[in-house]
Kinemage of the C-alpha trace (Angstrom):
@kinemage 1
@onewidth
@group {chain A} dominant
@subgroup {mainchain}
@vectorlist {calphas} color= white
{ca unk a 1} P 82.575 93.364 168.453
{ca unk a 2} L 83.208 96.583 167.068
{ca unk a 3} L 84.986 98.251 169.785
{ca unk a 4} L 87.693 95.254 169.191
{ca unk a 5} L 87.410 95.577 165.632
{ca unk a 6} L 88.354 98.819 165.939
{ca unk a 7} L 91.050 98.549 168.571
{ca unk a 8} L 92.711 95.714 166.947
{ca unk a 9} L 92.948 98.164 163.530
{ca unk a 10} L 94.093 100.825 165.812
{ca unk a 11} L 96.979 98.546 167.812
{ca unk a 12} L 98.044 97.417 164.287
{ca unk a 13} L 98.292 101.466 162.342
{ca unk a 14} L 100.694 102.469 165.008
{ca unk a 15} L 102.691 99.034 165.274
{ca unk a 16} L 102.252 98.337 168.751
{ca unk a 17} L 103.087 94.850 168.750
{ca unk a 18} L 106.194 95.517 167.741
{ca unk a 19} L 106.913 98.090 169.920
{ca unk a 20} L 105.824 95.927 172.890
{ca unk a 21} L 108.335 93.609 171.748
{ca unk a 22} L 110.965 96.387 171.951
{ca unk a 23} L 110.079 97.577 174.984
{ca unk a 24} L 109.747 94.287 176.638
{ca unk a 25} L 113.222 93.511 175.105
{ca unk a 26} L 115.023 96.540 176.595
{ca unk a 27} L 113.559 95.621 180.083
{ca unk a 28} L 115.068 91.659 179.731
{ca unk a 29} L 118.323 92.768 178.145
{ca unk a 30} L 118.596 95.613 181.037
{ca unk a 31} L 117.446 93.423 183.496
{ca unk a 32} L 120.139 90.507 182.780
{ca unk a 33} L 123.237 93.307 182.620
{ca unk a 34} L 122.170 94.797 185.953
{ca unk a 35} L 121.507 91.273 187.114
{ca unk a 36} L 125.738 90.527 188.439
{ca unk a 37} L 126.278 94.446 188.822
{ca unk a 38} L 123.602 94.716 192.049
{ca unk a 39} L 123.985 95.895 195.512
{ca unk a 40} L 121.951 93.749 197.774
{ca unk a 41} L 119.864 93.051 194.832
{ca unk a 42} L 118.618 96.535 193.832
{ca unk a 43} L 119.981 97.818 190.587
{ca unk a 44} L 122.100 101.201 190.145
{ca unk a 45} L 119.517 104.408 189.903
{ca unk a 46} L 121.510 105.139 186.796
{ca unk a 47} L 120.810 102.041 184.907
{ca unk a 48} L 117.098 102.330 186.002
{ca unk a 49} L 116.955 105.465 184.653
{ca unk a 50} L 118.398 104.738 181.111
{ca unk a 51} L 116.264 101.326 181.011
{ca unk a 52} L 113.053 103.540 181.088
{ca unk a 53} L 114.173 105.957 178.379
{ca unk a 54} L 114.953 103.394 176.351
{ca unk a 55} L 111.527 101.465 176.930
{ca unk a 56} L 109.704 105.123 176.599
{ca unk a 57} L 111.789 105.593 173.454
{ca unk a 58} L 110.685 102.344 171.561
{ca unk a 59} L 107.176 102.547 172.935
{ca unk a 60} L 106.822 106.397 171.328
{ca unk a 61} L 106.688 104.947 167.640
{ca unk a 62} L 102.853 104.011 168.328
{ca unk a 63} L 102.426 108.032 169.051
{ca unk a 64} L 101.295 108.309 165.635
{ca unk a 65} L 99.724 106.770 162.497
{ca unk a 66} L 100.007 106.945 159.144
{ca unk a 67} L 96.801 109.138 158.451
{ca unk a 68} L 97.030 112.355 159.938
{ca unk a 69} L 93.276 113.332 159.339
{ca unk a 70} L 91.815 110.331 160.590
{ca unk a 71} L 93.835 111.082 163.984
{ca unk a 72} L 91.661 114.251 163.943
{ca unk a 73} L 88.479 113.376 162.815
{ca unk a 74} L 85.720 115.048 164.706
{ca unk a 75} L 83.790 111.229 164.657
{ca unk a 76} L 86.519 110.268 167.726
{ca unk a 77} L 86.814 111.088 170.613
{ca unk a 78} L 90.571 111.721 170.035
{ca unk a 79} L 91.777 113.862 173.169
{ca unk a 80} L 90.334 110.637 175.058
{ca unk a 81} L 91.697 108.203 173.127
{ca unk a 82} L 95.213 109.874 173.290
{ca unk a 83} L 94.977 110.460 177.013
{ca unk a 84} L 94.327 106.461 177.697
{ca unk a 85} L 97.017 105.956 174.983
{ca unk a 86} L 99.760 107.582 177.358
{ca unk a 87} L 98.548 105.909 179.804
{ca unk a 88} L 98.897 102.910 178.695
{ca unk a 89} L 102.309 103.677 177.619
{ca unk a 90} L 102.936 104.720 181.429
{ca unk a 91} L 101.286 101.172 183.098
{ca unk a 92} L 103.384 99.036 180.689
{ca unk a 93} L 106.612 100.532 181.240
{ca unk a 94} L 106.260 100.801 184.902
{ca unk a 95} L 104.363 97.407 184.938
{ca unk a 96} L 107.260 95.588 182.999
{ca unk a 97} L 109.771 96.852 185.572
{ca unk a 98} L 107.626 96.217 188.591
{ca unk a 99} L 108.010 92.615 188.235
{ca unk a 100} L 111.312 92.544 188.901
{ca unk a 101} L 110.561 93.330 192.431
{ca unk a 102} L 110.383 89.550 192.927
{ca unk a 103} L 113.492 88.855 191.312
{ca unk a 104} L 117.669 89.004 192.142
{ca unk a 105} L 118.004 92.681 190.438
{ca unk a 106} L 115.118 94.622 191.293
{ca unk a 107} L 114.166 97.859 189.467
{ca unk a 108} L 113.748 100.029 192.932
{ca unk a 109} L 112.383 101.379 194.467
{ca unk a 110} L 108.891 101.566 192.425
{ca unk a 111} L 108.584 105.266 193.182
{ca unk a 112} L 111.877 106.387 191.215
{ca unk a 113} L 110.612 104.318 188.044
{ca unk a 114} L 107.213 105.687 188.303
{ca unk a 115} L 108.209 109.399 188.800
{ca unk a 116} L 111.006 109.035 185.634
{ca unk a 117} L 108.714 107.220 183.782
{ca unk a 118} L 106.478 109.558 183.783
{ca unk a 119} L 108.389 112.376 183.323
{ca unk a 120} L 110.449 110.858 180.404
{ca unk a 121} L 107.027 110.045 178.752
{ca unk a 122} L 105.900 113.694 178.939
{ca unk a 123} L 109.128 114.973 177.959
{ca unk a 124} L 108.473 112.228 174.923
{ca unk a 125} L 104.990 113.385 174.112
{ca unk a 126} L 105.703 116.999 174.150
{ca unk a 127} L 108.609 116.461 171.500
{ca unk a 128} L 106.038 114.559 169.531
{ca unk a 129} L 103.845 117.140 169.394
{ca unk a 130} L 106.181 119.816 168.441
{ca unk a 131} L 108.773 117.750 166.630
{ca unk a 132} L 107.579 114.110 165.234
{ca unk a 133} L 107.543 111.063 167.063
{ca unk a 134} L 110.381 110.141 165.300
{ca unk a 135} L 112.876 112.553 166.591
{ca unk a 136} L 110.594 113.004 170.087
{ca unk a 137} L 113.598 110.873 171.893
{ca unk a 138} L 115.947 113.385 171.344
{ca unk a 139} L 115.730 115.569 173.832
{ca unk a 140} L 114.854 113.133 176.738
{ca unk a 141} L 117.726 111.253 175.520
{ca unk a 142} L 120.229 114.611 175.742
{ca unk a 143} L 118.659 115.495 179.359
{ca unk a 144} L 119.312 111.775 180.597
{ca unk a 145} L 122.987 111.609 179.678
{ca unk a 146} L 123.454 115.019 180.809
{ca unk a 147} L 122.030 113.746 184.101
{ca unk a 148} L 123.460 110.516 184.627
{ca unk a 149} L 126.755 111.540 183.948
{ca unk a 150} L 126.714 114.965 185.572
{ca unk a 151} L 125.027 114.645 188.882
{ca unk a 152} L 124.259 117.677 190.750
{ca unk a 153} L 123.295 116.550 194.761
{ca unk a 154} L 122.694 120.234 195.710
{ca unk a 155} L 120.974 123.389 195.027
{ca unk a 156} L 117.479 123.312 193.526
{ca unk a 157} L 118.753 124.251 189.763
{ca unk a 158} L 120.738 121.387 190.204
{ca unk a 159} L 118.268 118.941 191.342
{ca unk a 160} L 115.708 120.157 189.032
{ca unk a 161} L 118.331 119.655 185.631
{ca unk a 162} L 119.016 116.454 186.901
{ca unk a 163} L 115.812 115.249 188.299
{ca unk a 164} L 116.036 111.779 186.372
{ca unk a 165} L 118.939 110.763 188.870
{ca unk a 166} L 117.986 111.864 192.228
{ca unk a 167} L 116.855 110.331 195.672
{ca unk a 168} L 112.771 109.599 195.540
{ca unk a 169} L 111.882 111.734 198.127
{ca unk a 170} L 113.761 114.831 196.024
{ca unk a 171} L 111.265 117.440 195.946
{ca unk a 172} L 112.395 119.314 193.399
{ca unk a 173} L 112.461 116.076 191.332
{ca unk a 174} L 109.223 115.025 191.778
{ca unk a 175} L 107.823 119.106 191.218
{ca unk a 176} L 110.012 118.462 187.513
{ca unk a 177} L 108.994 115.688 186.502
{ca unk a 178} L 104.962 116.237 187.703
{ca unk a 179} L 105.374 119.322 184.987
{ca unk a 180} L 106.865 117.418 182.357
{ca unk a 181} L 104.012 114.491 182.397
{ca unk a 182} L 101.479 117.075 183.255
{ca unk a 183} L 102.563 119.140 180.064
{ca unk a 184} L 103.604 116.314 177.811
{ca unk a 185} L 100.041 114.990 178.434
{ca unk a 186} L 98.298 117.750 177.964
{ca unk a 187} L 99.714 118.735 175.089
{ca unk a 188} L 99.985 115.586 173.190
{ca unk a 189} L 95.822 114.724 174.281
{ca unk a 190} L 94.589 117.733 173.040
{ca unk a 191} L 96.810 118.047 169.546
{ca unk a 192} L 98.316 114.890 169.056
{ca unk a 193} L 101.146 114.227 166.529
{ca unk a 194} L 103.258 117.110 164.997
{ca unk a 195} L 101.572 116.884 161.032
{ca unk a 196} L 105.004 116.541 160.045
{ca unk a 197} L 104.774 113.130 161.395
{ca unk a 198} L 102.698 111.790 158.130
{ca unk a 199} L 105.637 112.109 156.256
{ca unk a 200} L 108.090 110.168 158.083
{ca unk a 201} L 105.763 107.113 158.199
{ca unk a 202} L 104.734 107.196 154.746
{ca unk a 203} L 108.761 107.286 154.341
């Protein structure tokens, strides 16, 4: 009983239902525009792409809470807590998108969604760490247009600055985006929220 006490008090400080509802939102509304504009039923890997930034974007609000020192108390197990917390994060987004496998516009294949989903979400958590969770969509945001609208099909630079966008079986891709999530996780489990974070919420 206390365990859901306690995550029920937790989902609620970082607003999670509403940020479900966002998320979940951006996958319908993405889902229905890609739904006339598919070939053979799979949508464009550009439009994939920008529907999981925008889910990772409106999940990232539940990064942080409103009391900094309770994120750090040494009574938590916090580096745990924030690991399963991106995880989380990671299983909804790609789980949300998975079930449109079974429909007319299908978010595929899984392997591009799971590899940019992570990615994006390291990218996030790393900005949250440094920056705020506020402004952590920023720079995933910047990368994503750069790469969607600038495609770069050879060299490794190229690949690698637009890893978002390329074929699943890129290596080079799959090398950037492992870093990103590996660092993003990392660095967000074992610090958490940039302190500067506090303010923003209490604002």
């Amino acid at each position: 009983m206390h365990d859901v006490r306690w995550l029920t008090l937790y989902l609620r400080s970082r607003r999670a239902p509403m940020a479900l509802s966002l998320a979940a939102g951006c996958a319908v509304l993405m889902w229905l525009l890609a739904l006339g504009n598919t070939q053979n039923g799979v949508v464009a890997p550009e439009l994939i792409v920008l529907t999981v930034l925008l889910m990772v974007a409106g999940l990232t609000t539940t990064l942080t809470s409103p009391d900094y020192a309770l994120d750090r108390t040494a009574a938590l197990r916090w580096p745990v807590r924030r690991a399963g917390h991106l995880l989380t994060v990671l299983l909804i987004v790609v789980g949300l998108l998975a079930v449109t496998l079974v429909t007319p516009a299908r978010f595929s294949p899984a392997w591009v969604v799971v590899r940019d989903a992570a990615g994006l979400l390291g990218m996030t958590a790393l900005s949250a760490t440094l920056l705020t969770p506020a402004r952590s969509w920023f720079l995933p945001l910047g990368w994503t247009l750069f790469a969607v609208m600038f495609p770069q099909g050879e060299g490794a630079l190229g690949r690698v600055l637009t890893w978002q966008s390329q074929a699943p079986g890129d290596t080079a891709a799959l090398v950037t985006a492992l870093v990103l999530a590996l660092g993003g996780f990392a660095a967000y489990t074992l610090t958490g929220p940039s302190r500067r974070a506090v303010a923003e919420v209490g604002g």
